[in-house]
N, C-alpha and C positions, 0 to 999 in steps of 0.2 A: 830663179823665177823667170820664165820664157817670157815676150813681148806681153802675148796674150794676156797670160795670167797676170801680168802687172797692170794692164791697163783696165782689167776686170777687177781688181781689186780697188782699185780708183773711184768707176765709176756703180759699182753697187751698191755703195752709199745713197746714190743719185736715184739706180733702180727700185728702192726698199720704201725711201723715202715715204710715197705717197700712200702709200699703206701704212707709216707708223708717225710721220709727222707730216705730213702736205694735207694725210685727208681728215682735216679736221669736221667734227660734227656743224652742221648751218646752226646760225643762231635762231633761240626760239623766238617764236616770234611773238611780239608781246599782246599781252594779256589784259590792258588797260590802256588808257587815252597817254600818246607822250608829247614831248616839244621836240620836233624835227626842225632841220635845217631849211630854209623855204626851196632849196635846189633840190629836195626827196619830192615835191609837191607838180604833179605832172601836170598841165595848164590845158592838155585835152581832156584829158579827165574830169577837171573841173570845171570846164567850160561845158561839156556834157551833164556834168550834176546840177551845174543852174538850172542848165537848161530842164532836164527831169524834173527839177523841184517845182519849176513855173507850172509844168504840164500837169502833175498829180495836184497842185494847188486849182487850175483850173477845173480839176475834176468834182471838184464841190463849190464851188462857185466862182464862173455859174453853172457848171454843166450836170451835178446833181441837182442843184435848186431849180433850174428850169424842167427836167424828166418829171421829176414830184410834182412839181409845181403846175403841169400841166393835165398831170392826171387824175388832180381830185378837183372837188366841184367847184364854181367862182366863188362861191361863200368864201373859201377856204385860202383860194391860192397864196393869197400874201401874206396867209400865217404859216405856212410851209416854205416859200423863198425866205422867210425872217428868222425858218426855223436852222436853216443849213449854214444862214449867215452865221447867224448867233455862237452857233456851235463851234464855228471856226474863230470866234475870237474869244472864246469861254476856254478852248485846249490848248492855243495860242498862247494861254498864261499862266496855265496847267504845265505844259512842257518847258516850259521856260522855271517854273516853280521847282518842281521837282520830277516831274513825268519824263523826261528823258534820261536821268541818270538812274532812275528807276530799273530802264527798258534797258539800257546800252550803258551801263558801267561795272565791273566784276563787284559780285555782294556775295550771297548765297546764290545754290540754284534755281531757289524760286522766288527772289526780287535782288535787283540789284543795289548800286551804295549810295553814296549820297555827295558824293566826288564833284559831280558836276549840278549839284542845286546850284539854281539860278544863274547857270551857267561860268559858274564859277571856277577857274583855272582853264576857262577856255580861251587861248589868247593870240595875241600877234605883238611879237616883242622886233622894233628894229632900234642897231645902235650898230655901235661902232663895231663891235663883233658880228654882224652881219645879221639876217630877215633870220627868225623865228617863228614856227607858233606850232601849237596842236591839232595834233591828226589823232582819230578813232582807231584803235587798234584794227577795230571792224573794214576800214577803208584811208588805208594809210597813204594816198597817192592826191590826196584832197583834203583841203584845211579842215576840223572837226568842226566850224561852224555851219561849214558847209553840210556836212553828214546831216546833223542834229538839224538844218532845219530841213530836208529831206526827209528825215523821219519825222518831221511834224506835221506833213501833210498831210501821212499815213493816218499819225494819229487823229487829225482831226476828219478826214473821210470817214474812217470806220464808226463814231457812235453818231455822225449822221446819216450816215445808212440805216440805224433804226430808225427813226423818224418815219421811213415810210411805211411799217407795220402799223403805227398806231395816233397815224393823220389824220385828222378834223376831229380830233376827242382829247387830246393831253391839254391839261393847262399848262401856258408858256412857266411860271414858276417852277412847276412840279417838272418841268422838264430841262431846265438849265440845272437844278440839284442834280437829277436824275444824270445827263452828260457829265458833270464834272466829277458826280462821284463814280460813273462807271469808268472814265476815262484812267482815273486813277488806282481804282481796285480789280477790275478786269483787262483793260486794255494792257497797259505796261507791265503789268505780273506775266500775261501770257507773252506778249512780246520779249520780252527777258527768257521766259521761257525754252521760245523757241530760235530765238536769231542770236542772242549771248551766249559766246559759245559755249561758257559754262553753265548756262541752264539748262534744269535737267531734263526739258525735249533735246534737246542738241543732243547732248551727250549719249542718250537714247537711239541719236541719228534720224528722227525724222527730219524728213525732206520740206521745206515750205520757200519757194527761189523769191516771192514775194507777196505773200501774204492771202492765203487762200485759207490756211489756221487763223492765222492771228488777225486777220483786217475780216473775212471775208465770213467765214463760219462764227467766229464769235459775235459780229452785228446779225447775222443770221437768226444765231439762237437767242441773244439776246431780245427780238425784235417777236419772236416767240412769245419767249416770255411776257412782254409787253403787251401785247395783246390777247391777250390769256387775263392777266391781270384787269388789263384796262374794260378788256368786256365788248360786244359790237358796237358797231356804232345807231343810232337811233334811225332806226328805218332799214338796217339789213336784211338783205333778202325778199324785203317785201317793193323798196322804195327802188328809182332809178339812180342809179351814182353813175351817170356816166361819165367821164374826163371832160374837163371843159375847155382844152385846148390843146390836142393834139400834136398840132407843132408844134408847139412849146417845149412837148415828150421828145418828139425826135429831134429835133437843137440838141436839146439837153444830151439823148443818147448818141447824138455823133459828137458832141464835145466832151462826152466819155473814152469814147473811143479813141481820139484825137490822143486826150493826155494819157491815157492808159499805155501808151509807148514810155511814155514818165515811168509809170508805173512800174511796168514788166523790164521794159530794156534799160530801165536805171538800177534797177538794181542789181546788175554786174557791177554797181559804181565804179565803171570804168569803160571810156568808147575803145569798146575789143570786140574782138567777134561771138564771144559769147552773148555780148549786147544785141549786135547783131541777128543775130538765131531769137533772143528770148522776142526781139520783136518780128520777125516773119513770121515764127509759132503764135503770137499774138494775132496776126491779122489773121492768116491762113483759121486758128480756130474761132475766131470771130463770126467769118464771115460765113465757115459750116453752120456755127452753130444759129445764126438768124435765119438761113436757110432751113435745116432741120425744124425749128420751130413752125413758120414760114407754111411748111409744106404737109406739116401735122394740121396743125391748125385748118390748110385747107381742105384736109379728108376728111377730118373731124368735125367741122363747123360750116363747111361751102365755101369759107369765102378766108382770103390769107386780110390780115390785116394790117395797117402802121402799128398799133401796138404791140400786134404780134412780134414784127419783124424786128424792132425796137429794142423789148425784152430779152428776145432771144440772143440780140447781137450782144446785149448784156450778159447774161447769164453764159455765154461762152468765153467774155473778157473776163469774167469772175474764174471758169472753171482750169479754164490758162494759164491762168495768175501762179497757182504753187508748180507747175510745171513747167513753166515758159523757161525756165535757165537749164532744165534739163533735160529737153527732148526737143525730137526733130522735126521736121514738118507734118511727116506723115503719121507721127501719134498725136500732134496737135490736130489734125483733120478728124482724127478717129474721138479726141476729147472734145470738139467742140460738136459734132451729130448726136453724144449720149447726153452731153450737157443741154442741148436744145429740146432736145426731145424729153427728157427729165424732168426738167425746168418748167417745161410747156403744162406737164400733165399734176406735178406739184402742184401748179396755183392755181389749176382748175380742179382735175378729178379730188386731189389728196384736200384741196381747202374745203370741198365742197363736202366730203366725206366725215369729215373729221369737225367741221363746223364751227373755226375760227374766223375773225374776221381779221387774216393779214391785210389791212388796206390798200397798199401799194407791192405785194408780193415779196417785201424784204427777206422773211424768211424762205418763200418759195423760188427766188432767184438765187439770193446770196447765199442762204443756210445750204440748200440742196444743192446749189451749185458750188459752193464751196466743198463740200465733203465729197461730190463724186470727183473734182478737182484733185483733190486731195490724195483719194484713193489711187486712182489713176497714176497719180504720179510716182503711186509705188509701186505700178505696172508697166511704167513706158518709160522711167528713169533711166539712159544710156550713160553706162561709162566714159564712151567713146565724145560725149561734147560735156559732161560735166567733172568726172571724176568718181562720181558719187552713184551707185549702184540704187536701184528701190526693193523696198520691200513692203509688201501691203499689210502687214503684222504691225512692222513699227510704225507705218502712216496712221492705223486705227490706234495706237497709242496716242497719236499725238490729236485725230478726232474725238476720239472717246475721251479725253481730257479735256479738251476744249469747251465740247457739245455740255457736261458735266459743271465743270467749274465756270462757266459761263452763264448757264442756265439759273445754277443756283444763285450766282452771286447775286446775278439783274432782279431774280423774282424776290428775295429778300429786302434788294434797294428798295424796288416799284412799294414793296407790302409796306415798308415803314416811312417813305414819302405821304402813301396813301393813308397811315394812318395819322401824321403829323399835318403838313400843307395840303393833303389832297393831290388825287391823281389828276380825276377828269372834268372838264369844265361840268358845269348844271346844265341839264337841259335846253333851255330859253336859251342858254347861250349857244350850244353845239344845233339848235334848230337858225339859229340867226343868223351863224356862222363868225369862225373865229376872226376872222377880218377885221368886221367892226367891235365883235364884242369884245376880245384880247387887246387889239392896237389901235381899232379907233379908226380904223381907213376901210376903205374899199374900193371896187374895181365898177366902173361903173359903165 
């Protein structure tokens, strides 16, 4: 055996190697919440997830309770800021019960287990064998407390978003039942649904980067149904309801906006540049789509308005919202002028047509703007910044589910509240306004 061939016989071992012992398969990656080492735990990342969490907390109060709160009449307002309050401390103890392990722990495909009721095994161990604690399979770079209450904002935004379909008529009773049991029988089953990776939206592959199915479509439709149930309010269409404090709308809608970077750019749970992207596409479709509204509004009525431009800048953070982790500026611009424009003609031409009384446009912003959201995302979904290809087939699975099992669930609740404690206050009361007659105060 020449030089050569000895020293090839040597090192071919070396060559083969990585094809039959180096290239081991990655491990999978787990499936359930575990206890990591606190040195796996990235301290920008979760220095970013506080931070998201304060900002989507901010988005319901105050910055939903002021938007509502300014655009129904003074009778009302402070039963609508008490209505957004309430809800957030009614979910607050929902998700802490069992609503989060519902949404984000492996069960079946369409509810998860019961691993983390009452937060239980969620932990931070230190001793002598050094800093422990649990991380979300979902978001492993950040303690699981962290996660879980990030996702508690979600949860509690979404069923006060109905609220504003069926303002100055629910009784506060009939409406804390109503929140806790939607929170738990619609909210987290759909959630589970679609963000667990084994539920069976997931697995289906619809697309939602933060919540345009699960937060946005389903108070939409829910908020439908509620008003459908609940009935108009006394003096629709004949009487004036105009807002009784327009600035109060706009606070409220820029401190929407504000945290809605929580929102959309937290849910990369993690400061990357995908973060980055989901919030440029946020602003850039934002600000089309107030604009689009903005400039319907003034061909169609003479005159652009604060509410207009208000609304619309809403109804484009909504339509953004399941797209913002997957697309780029320029289909963010093209989703926020269909969503303004959409949005716009929803709560006027389609309310007016069809002869519901959404009182604050819940369904006409969030419902429609969710689903064209939605859609979309199965049109402008780039490989190239997410991974993740769209398709409009599997996004209508994942609305037509939504729209459905939402619908039904809420109008069921509302029909058997209504016929137990009652839905809507009595008239005397809803002419007196819920103010004084619900809480006892008023604005004077």
């Amino acid at each position: 055996m020449n030089r050569q061939s000895r020293l090839l016989f040597l090192v071919w071992p070396t060559l083969v190697a990585p094809a039959s012992v180096w290239a081991q398969d990655a491990p999978a990656p787990p499936t359930a919440p575990l206890l990591v080492s606190a040195d796996k735990i990235s301290a920008g990342d979760t220095a970013w997830m506080l931070t998201s969490t304060a900002l989507v907390l901010l988005m319901t109060i105050p910055g939903l309770a002021l938007f509502y709160g300014g655009m129904v009449r003074k009778k009302n307002i402070l039963a609508t800021l008490m209505q957004s309050f309430a809800v957030t401390c009614v979910v607050t103890i929902l998700w802490w019960l069992i609503g989060y392990s519902w949404a984000f722990t492996p069960g079946s495909p369409y509810l998860g287990g019961t691993t983390r009721a009452l937060f239980s095994g969620m932990t931070f161990i230190s001793n002598s064998a050094g800093n422990r604690l649990t991380a979300s399979h979902l978001a492993l770079t950040i303690p699981e407390t962290v996660y879980a209450m990030f996702q508690m904002t979600f949860a509690i935004i979404t069923p006060a978003l109905i609220c504003g379909a069926f303002a100055e008529r629910m009784k506060f009773s009939a409406l804390l039942i109503f929140m806790a049991a939607w929170s738990l029988l619609v909210y987290s089953p759909i959630a589970h649904w679609v963000w667990e990776p084994g539920g069976w939206l997931a697995t289906k592959g619809v697309l939602d980067y933060a919540g345009g199915t699960v937060v946005h479509i389903n108070a939409g439709i829910a908020g439908l149904a509620s008003c459908l149930v609940l009935g108009k309010r006394l003096g629709y269409g004949r009487e004036a309801m105009a807002p009784h404090n327009l600035t109060l709308t706009l606070i409220g809608a820029s401190l929407l906006w504000v945290g809605w970077f929580g929102f959309n750019a937290g849910s990369a749970v993690a400061a990357d540049g995908r973060a980055g992207m989901a919030m440029l596409a946020t602003q850039i479709a934002t600000a089309a789509a107030a604009l689009a509204w903005m400039f319907t509004e003034w061909l169609t009525k003479g005159k652009p308005s604060v509410l207009g431009i208000a609304s619309g800048a809403v109804a484009g953070l909504v339509a953004i919202t399941p797209a913002s982790g997957f697309v780029g500026p320029d289909a963010a611009a093209i989703i926020g002028v269909v969503a303004g424009i959409a949005c716009f003609f929803a709560a006027t031409t389609l309310k007016s047509a069809l002869g519901y009384d959404d009182s604050l446009d819940a369904f006409g912003v969030h419902g429609i703007g969710g689903i064209i959201g939605a859609l979309l995302t199965g049109v402008f979904a780039s490989k190239e910044i997410s991974g993740a290809g769209g398709s409009v087939t599997t996004q209508l699975w994942g609305v037509g589910t939504t729209v459905i099992y939402g619908f039904v669930v809420s109008f069921m609740l509302l029909k058997i509240i209504d016929l137990t404690v009652g839905l809507r206050v009595s008239e005397e009361q809803e002419r007196e306004g819920l103010d004084i007659s619900l809480h006892g105060e008023r604005i004077e």
